[in-house]
N, C-alpha and C positions, 0 to 999 in steps of 0.2 A: 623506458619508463618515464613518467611524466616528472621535467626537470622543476616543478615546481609544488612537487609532494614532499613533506616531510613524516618522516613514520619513526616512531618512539613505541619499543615493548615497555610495560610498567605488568608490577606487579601487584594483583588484585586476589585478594582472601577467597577461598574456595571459586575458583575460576581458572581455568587451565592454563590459561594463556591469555593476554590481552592486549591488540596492536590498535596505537591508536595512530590517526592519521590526520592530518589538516591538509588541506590546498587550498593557500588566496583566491586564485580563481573561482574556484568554488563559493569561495565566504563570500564573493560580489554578487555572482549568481544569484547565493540564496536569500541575501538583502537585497538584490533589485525584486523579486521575485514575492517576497514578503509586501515590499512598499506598493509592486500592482497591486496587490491582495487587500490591503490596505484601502489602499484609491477605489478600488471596486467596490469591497465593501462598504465604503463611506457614501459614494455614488446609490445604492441600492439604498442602505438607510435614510438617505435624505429625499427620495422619494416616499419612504414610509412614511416618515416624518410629517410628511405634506398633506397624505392623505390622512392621517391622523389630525392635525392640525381643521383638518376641512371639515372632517367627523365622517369622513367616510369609511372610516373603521371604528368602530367600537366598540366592541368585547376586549378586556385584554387579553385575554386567550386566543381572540384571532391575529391580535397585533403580533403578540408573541409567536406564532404558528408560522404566522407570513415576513416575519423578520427571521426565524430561525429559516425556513425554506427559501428566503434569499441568501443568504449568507453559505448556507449548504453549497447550493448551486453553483456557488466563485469559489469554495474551497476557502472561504474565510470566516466562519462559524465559529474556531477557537480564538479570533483575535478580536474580539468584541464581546460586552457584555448588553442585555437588551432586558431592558425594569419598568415595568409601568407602574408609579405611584403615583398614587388618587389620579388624577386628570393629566398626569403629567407621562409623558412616552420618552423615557431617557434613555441613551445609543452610550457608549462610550468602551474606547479602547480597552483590553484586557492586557495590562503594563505589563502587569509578573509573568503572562507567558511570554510576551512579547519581549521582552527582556531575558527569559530564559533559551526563547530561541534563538536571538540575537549570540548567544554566545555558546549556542552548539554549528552557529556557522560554517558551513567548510571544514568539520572534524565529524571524522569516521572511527568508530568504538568497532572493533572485530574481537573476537573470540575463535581461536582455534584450539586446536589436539594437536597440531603437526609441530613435530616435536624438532625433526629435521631439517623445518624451512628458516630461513630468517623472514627477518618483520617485513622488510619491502617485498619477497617473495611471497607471503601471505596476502597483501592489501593486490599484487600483481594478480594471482591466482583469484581472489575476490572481484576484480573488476573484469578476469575472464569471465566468471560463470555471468555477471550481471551483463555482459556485452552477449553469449550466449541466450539468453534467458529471453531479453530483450530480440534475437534476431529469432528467434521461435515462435514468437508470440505474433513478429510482424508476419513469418511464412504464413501462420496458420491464422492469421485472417486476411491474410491475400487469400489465402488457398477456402476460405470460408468454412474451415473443420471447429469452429469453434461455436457453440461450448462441447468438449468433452467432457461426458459423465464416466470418469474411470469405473464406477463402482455399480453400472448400469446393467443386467443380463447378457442382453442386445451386444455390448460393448467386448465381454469376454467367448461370445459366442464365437469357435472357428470350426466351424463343418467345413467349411472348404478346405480344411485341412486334414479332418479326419473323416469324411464323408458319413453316409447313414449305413454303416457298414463297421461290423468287428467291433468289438469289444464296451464300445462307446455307445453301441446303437441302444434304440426301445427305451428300455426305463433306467437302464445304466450311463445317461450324458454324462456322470459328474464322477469327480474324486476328489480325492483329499492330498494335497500336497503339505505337509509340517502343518497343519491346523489351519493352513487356510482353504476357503471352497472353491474351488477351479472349473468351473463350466467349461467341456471342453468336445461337447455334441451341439447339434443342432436342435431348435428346442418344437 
C-alpha cells in the first residue's frame, strides 16, 4: 500500500459509509497540474485579448464563443471568468473555484456498503478497479474495438452461437429474460 496515503472513516448522515483519503503526492500533482491549466489559459486569453484590442473580433458573442472554445480545448474553462463590457473585453481568474479546488487537493471522498472491509482496504479495492478500468480502456484501443454501443441490436446478436436452426429460428429470434429483451438469433 502506498506509504504515503492517509485514510480516515468519518461519519456522514444518510450515507452508508464514508472513507476519506489524502496523498501529498497527489496534492502536488494536482496544484502543478492546475498552475499549467492556469499558464495555458492565460496564454490563449492574451491572444484573444489582442485580437480584440486590434478589432478583429467584434461581436461580443463571438469574443465569448471563441474564449469559451479556448479555454474548453486546455481543460481550463472552469478557472476563468470572460465579460465583455461596453468596449472593454475582461479575462480574469475564477478565485472561489480556484480556491475550492485548491483545497480538494490530494483528498479522495469514497463511499461504500462493505461492511467487512476496513478504510485502507476500501481506498485499496478502489484504486484496483481504477488501475483495472484504466488497463481496459488502453487494450481496447490498441485493439481499436472502441466505441462499443452495448445497447446496439448488431451488438447482442449471437447466431453463431445458436445458428438459423431450433427454436430461435424465423420470427421467434427473441425472448424475455426478467423483463429484459435478449436478442439471441440472427436478424
Amino acid at each position: 500500500m502506498d506509504k504515503h496515503l492517509w485514510v480516515q472513516e468519518v461519519e456522514v448522515p444518510d450515507a452508508p459509509r464514508v472513507v476519506l483519503a489524502f496523498n501529498p503526492q497527489k496534492q502536488l500533482e494536482d496544484q502543478r497540474w492546475r498552475e499549467r491549466k492556469l499558464e495555458q489559459g492565460w496564454a490563449a486569453m492574451e491572444g484573444l485579448l489582442d485580437r480584440w484590442q486590434q478589432g478583429r473580433i467584434i461581436p461580443d458573442q463571438v469574443a465569448i464563443r471563441d474564449a469559451t472554445w479556448s479555454l474548453v480545448q486546455i481543460d481550463a474553462h472552469r478557472f476563468f471568468h470572460v465579460q465583455v463590457r461596453g468596449e472593454v473585453l475582461g479575462v480574469e481568474e475564477n478565485q472561489e473555484y480556484l480556491e475550492r479546488e485548491a483545497r480538494l487537493d490530494g483528498v479522495f471522498i469514497l463511499q461504500s456498503n462493505a461492511a467487512d472491509l476496513d478504510p485502507q482496504a476500501i481506498v485499496t479495492a478502489y484504486k484496483q478497479v481504477l488501475w483495472v478500468e484504466g488497463a481496459v480502456r488502453t487494450v481496447k484501443s490498441f485493439l481499436r474495438v472502441r466505441p462499443v454501443y452495448q445497447f446496439r441490436r448488431s451488438r447482442h446478436e449471437c447466431g453463431w452461437i445458436w445458428g438459423n436452426t431450433g427454436p430461435f429460428s424465423g420470427k421467434n429470434r427473441s425472448m424475455r429474460i426478467k423483463g429484459q429483451f435478449v436478442v439471441v438469433g440472427m436478424g
